[in-house]
C-alpha positions as CSV (number, residue, x, y, z in Angstrom):
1,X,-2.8,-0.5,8.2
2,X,-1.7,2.6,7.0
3,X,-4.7,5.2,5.2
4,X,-5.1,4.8,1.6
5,X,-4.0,7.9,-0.4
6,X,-3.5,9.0,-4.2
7,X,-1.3,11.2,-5.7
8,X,-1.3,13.2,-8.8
9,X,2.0,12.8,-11.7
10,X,4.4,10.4,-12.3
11,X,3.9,8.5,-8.5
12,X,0.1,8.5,-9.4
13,X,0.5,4.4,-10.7
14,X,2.2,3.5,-8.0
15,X,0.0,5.1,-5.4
16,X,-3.3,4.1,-7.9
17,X,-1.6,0.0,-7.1
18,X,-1.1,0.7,-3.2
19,X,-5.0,2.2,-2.9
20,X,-6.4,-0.9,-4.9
21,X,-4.0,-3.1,-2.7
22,X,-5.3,-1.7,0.3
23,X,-9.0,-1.9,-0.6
24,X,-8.7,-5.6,-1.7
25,X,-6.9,-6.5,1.7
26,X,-9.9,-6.2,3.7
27,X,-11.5,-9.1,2.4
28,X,-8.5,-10.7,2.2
29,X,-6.4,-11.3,5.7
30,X,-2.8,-12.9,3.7
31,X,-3.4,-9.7,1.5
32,X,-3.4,-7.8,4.4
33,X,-0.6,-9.4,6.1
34,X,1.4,-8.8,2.7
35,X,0.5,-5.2,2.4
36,X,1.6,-4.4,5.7
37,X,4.7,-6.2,5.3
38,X,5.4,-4.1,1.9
39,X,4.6,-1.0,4.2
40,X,7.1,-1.6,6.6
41,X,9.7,-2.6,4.2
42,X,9.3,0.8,2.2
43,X,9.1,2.6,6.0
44,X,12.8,0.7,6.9
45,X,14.0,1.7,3.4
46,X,13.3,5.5,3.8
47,X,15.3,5.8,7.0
């Protein structure tokens, strides 16, 4: 799982969601599974 990070302006909602997203995953393994999914989707997408 990627680190957790937070950004400052018009980003800051969508990085605010990814951070809580990642904190909740580790106490919850299909969260987890999700989230990384999402990460490598938006990874794939950027290339």
């Amino acid at each position: 799982m990627s680190k957790p990070f937070v950004a400052i302006g018009k980003a800051s909602a969508k990085n605010a969601a990814y951070l809580a997203t990642q904190i909740l995953a580790t106490s919850d393994a299909g969260l987890a599974e999700r989230a990384a999914k999402d990460t490598e989707l938006q990874a794939s997408l950027k290339k």
